[in-house]
N, C-alpha and C positions, 0 to 999 in steps of 0.2 A: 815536674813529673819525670823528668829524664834523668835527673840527681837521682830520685828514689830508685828505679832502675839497676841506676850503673850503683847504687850502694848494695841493692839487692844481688848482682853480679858478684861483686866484690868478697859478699858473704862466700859464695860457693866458687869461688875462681881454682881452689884443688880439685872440685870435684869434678868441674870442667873440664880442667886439664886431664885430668886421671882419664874422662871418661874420653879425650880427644885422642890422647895416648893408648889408651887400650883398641878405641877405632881403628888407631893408625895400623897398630899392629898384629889385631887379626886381618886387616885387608893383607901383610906380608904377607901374612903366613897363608893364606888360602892362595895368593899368586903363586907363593913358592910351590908349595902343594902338590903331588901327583892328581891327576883327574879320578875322579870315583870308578871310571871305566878302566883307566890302566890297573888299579888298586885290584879292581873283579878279576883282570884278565891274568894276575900275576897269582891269586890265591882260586882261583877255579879248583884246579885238583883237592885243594885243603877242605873246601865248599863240600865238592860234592863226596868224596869218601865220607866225611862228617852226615852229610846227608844220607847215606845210604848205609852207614852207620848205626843213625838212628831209624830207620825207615826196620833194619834187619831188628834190632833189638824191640819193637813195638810189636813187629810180625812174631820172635820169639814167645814173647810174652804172652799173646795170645794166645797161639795157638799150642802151648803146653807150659799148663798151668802147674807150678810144682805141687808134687805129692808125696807127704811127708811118708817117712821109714815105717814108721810106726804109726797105728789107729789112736787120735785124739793128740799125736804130737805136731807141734806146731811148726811150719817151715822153715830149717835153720836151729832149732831149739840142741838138735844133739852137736851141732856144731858149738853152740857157744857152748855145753856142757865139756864140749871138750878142750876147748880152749882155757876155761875156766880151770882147767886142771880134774877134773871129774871122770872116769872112767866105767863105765859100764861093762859087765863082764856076761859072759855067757846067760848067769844064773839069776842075773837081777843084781848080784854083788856089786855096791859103790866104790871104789875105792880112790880114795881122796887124796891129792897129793900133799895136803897139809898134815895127814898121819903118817908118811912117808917120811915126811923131815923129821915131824917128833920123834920119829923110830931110829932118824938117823941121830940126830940130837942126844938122845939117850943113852944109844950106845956108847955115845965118845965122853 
């Protein structure tokens, strides 16, 4: 019975180690370790601006809800149009910066 055992041992004697080795050395590393308290008392200011950070941006949000430029446009929409290179003029007129190059295009 104790041969079967120590053959069954045998089979897994890496995995053993491995897993006695990797015991060993998170007990270092958590000795080494600062304590969880020093850790809070050294990053508090980063804590709390973050928190009150997020606390201002939820309070924004609610309490003014954006409202687009224009009736039936959606929040943001004339930005990406503009980014996008698209321009809206006084009259309703598009003008698109990819006619701009072909005009430049043309000319040369």
């Amino acid at each position: 019975m104790a041969k079967e055992i120590e053959e069954k041992l045998l089979k897994f004697k890496f995995h053993i180690l491995f897993a006695l080795t990797f015991s060993l050395f998170i007990i270092f590393i958590c000795y080494l370790a600062p304590s969880f308290v020093d850790i809070i008392n050294y990053f508090w200011p980063l804590l709390v601006s973050t928190a009150l950070f997020l606390v201002a941006a939820v309070v924004f949000d609610r309490i003014s809800p954006p409202s687009p430029e224009y009736p039936g446009e959606k929040a943001g929409e004339g930005l990406l149009d503009y980014v996008a290179g698209e321009l809206v003029a006084g009259g309703g007129v598009v003008l698109v910066a990819e006619e701009k190059i072909d005009e430049i295009v043309k000319t040369e």
